[in-house]
N, C-alpha and C positions, 0 to 999 in steps of 0.2 A: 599825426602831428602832435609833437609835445612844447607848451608853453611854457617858457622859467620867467623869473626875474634874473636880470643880471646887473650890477652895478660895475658904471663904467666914471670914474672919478679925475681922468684928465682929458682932452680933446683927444678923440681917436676919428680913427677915419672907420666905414662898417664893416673894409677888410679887415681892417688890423683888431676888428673887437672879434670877428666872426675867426679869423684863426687862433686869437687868446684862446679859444674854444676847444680849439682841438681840428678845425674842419679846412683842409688846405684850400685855400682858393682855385685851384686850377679844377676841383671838382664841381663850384658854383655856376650854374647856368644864368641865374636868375635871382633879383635883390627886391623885396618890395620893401619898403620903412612907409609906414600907415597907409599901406595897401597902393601906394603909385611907386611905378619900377624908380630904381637907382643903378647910379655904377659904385665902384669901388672904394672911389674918395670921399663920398658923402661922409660929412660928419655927423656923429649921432648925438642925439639930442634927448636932452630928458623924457621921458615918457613916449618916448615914440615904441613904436611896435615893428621888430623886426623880422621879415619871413624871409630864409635862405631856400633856394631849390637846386637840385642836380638838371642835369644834365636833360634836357628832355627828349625823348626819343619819337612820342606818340601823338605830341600837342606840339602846336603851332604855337610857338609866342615870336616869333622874329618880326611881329609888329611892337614889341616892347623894346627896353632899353637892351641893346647889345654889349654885352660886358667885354667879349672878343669875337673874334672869327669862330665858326665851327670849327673845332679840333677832331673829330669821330672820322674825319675821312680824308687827313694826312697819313699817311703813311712811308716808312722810311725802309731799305736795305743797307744795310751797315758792316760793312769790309771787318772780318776779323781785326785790323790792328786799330778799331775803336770800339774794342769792349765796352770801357769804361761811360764811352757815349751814348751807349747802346742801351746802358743800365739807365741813365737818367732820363732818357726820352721816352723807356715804361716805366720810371718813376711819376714821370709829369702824363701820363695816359697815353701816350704815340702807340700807335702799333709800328714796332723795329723788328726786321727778320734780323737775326744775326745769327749767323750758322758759322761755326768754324772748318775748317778744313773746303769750306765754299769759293773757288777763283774768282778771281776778277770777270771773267768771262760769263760763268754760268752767275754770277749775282746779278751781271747787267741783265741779265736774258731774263732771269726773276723779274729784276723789276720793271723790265717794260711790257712783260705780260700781266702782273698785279699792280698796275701804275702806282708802283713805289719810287718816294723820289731817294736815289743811289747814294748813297754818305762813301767816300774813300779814303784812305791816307796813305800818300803813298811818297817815296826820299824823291818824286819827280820835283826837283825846283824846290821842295819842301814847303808844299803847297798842298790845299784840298782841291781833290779835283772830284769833279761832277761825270760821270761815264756814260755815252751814250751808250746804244745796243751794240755796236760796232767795237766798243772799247778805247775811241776818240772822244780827247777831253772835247765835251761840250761847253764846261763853262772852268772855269780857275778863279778861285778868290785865296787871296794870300794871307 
């Protein structure tokens, strides 16, 4: 653990001081400011004390402040014609299969053996459609 000073000279919230930093928020698990949890919005205040943590994998803090859902055990299969989607979802930490040259077929069959939830884009209606194992829209959002 390493302690700075930082000077923070208009009202910030402790996300927005903690990525001036450098440290993306989608990596914090965990906020303390003088040692009792926060979330996000807290504003920071003169001489407070603030400690960032990752992602905990081995400690139990889920009696502290929830800053979001567990993200470590979403995962997604993602149809070749959303590359582009496929990059940001392991930008933001998802685990996304994305394999090219993978069908429609054999990707549902991936993900309902690796309970991944199925991403598609397909000129059906021009619509995202959600695949069950069968290849029958399960669900359609427009």
């Amino acid at each position: 653990m390493t302690a700075f000073a930082h000077a923070v000279f208009l009202a910030a919230s402790v996300k927005d001081v903690i990525e001036s930093l450098g440290v993306p928020h989608t990596e914090i698990d965990l906020i303390l400011v003088s040692g009792g949890p926060v979330g996000f919005t807290h504003l920071v205040r003169d001489g407070e004390h603030i400690s960032v943590y990752p992602t905990f994998t081995s400690l139990d803090v889920s009696s502290l402040v929830q800053l979001r859902p567990p993200l470590q055990d979403i995962r997604f299969a993602v149809d070749t014609h959303l590359g582009r989607l496929a990059t940001y979802l392991r930008m933001l930490g998802f685990d996304a299969l994305y394999e090219i040259g993978c069908d429609d077929q054999e990707l549902s069959r991936i993900s309902a053996r690796e309970s991944r939830i199925l991403l598609t884009a397909k000129a059906w209606r021009g619509n995202l459609r959600l695949l069950c194992e069968d290849n029958r829209a399960a669900a359609t959002v427009a």
